[in-house]
C-alpha positions in Angstrom: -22.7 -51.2 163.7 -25.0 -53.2 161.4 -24.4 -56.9 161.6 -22.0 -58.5 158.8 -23.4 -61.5 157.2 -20.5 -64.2 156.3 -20.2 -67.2 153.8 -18.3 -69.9 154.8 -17.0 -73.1 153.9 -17.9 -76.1 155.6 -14.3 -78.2 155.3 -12.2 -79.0 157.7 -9.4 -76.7 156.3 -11.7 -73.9 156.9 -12.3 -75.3 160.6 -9.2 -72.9 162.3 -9.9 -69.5 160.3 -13.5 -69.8 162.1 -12.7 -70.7 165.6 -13.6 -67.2 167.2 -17.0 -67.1 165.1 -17.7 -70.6 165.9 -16.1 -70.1 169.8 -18.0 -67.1 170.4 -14.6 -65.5 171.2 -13.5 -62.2 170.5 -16.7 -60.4 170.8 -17.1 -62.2 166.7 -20.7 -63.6 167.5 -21.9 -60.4 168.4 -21.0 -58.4 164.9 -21.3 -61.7 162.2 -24.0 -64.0 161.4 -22.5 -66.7 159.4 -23.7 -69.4 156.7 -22.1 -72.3 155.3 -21.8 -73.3 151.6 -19.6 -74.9 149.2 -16.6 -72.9 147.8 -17.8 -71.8 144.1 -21.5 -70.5 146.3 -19.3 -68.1 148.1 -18.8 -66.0 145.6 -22.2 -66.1 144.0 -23.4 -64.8 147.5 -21.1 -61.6 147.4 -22.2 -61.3 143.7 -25.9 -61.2 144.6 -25.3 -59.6 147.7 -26.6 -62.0 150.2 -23.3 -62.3 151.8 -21.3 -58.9 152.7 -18.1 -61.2 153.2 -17.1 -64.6 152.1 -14.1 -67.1 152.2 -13.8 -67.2 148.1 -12.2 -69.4 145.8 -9.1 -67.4 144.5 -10.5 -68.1 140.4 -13.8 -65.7 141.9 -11.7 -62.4 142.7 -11.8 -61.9 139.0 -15.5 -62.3 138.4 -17.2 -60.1 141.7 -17.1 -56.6 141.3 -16.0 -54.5 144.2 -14.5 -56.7 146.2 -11.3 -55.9 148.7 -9.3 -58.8 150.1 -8.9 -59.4 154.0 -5.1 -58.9 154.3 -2.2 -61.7 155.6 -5.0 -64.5 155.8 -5.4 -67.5 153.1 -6.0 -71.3 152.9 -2.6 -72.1 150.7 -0.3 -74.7 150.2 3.4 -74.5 150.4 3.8 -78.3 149.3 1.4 -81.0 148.6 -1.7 -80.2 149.7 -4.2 -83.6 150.2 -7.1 -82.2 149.8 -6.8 -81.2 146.1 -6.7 -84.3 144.2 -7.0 -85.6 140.3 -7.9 -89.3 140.7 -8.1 -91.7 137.7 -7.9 -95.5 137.6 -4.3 -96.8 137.2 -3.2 -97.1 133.6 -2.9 -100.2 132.0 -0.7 -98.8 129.0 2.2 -101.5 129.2 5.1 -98.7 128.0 4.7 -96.9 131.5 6.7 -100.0 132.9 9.4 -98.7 130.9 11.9 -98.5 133.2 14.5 -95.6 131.2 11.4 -93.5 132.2 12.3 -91.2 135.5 9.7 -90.6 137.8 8.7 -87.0 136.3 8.3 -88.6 132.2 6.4 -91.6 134.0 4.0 -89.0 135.8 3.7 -87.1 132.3 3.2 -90.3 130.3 0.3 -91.3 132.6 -2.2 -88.1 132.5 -1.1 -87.9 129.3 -3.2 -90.1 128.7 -6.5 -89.1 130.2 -9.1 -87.7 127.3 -11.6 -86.6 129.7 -11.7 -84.9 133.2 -14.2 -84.5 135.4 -14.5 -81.5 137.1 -15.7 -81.1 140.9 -18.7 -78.4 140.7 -18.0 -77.5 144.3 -14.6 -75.8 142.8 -14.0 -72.9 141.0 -9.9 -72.1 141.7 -9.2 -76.1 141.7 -10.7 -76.4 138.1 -8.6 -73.4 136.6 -5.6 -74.8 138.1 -6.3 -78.4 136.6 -6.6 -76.4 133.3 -3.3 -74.9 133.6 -1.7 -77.7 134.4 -2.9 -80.0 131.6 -2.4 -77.2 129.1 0.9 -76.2 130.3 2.3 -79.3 131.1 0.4 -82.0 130.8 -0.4 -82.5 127.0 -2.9 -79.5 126.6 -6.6 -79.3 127.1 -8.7 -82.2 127.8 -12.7 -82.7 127.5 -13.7 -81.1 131.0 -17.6 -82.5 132.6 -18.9 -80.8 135.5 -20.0 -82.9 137.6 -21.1 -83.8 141.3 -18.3 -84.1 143.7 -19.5 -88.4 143.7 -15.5 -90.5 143.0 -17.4 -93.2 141.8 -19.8 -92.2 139.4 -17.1 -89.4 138.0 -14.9 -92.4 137.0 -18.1 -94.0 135.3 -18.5 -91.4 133.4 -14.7 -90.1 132.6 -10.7 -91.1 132.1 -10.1 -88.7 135.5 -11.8 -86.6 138.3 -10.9 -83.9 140.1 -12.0 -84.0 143.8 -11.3 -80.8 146.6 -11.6 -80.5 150.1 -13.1 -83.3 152.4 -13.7 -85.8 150.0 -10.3 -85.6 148.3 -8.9 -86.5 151.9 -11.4 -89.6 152.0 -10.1 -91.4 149.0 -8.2 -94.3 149.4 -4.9 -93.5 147.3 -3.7 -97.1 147.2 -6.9 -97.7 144.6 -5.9 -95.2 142.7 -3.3 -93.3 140.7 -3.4 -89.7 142.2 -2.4 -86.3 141.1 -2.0 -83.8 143.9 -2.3 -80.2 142.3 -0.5 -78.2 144.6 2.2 -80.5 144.3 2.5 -80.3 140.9 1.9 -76.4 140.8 4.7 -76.0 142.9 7.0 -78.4 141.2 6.5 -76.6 138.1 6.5 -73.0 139.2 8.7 -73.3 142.2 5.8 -70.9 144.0 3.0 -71.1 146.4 -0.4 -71.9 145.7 -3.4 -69.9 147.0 -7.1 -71.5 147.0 -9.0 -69.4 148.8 -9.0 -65.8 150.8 -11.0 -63.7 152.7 -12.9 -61.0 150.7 -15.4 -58.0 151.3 -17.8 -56.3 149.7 -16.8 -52.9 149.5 -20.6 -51.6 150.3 -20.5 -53.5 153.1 -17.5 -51.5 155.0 -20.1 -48.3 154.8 -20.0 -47.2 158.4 -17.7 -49.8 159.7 -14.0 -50.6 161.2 -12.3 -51.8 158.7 -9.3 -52.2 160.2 -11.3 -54.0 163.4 -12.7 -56.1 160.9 -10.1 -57.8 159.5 -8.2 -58.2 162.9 -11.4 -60.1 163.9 -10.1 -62.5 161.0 -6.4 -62.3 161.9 -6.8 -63.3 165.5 -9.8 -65.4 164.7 -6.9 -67.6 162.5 -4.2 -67.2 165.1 -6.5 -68.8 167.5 -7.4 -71.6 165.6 -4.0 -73.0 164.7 -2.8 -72.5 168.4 -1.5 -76.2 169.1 -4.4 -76.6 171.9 -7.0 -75.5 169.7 -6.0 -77.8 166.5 -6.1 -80.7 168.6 -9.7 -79.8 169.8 -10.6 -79.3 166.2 -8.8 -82.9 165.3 -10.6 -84.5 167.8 -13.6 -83.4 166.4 -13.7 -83.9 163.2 -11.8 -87.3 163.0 -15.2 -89.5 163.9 -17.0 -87.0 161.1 -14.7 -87.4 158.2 -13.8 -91.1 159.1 -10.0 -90.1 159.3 -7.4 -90.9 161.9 -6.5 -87.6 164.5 -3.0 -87.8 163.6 -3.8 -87.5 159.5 -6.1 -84.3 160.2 -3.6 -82.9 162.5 -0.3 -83.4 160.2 -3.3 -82.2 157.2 -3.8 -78.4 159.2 0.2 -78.4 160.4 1.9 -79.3 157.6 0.0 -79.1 154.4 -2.5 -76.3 154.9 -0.1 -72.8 155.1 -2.9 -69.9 156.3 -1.2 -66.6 155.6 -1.5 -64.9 152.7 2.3 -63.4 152.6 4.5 -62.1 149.7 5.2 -65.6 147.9 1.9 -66.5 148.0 1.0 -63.4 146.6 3.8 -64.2 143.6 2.1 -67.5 143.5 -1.4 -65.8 143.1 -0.5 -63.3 140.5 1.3 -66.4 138.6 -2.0 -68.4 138.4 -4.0 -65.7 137.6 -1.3 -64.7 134.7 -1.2 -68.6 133.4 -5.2 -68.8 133.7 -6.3 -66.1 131.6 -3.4 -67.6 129.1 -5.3 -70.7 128.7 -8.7 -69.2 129.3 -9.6 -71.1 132.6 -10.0 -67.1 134.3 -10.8 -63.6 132.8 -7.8 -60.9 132.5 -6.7 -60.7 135.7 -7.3 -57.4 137.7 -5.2 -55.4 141.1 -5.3 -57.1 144.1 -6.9 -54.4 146.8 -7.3 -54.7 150.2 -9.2 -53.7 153.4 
């Protein structure tokens, strides 16, 4: 068998669904070679072939041809997430001390008032779901920028930024007034949110297991969020992120959820539905599997 050339992610979410690649564990070093990108790269290394497997953003399923999803394996979020964040300076609009307003209207009444967004260019499934969510729920459409994934110059430049992975979980949320978009997914929809999955090329799986492949993934996830080995992974990257233990611990136990099971799966083919509504994704197409 031909060596399989992964793209990964290089954020701490991403840490457990690599510990047998990274651990040399499960024969996994022997069959893979792996790089490591940003999310919205993944998927522009399966489109150009560079990559025969990649941890995409869910928003790319739609755009790669020929693709077939790793089964029962996701980064998701079952409640608020962290690491997903729109950020924009606290309003000064003197109405939102109102205080007949309940929590929800207040929440409303503040990103209502955001004109423009700027968008992480590391993302691809976090930007879509902003887009839902503003034109859904939040007062419609908004004047998206690109830009750098850099809080600072973002908020120079626009009313509200969207930040994922790492540096979402860096930002001081007493500074700011914060938006967590898995939250809010979920308190609108009442279902799960998926980010980010597993996915093949199907030219790839030419003269290969399939079914040995994705166990590699399986127990390669199963290992990594074994209690012993989270702790290992919170010990090192809490100096590397600047982050306590205990936050990256309770961040991979309690707000990560990496199984891609049937209500995430509702949750998926909702976003995908809502998103080529509002335009943020093309017509979505069937999920297939390995």
């Amino acid at each position: 068998m031909s060596r399989l050339k992964i793209s990964a992610i290089s954020y701490l979410n991403t840490a457990p669904l690599l510990w047998d690649f990274e651990h040399a564990e499960a024969g996994a070093a022997i069959d893979f070679d792996i790089s490591y990108t940003i999310p919205s790269a993944c998927a522009e290394a399966l489109r150009a072939g560079t990559a025969d497997i990649g941890i995409i953003p869910a928003a790319a399923y739609a755009t790669v041809p020929d693709l077939l999803i790793i089964p029962d394996v996701a980064i998701a979020a079952r409640r608020a997430v962290r690491s997903i964040l729109l950020v924009s300076k606290r309003p000064v609009d003197p109405t939102l001390n109102d205080q007949s307003l309940n929590d929800q209207s207040l929440n409303d009444r503040r990103w209502e008032q955001v004109r423009t967004v700027a968008l992480d260019t590391s993302s691809m499934t976090s930007v879509a779901l902003a887009k839902i969510l503003f034109a859904k729920w939040l007062g419609g459409a908004r004047d998206y920028r690109p830009m750098a994934p850099n809080l600072e110059a973002m908020l120079s430049a626009c009313d509200a930024a969207l930040l994922i992975g790492d540096p979402a979980l860096q930002v001081d949320r007493t500074r700011y007034f914060t938006l967590d978009l898995a939250e809010e997914w979920i308190a609108r929809t009442g279902k799960s949110f998926v980010f980010a999955f597993w996915a093949i090329r199907r030219q790839a799986l030419a003269g290969q297991n399939a079914r040995a492949i994705a166990e590699f993934f399986k127990k390669s996830r199963d290992h990594g969020i074994s209690p012993k080995n989270l702790e290992t992974i919170a010990q090192e990257w809490a100096p590397r992120l600047g982050l306590s233990v205990e936050l990256i611990r309770v961040y991979l136990t309690h707000h990560i959820h990496y199984y891609l099971d049937p209500p995430c799966l509702e949750g998926l083919a909702l976003y995908y539905r809502l998103g080529a509504e509002v335009g943020a994704l093309p017509k979505p197409r069937e999920l297939r599997f390995v």
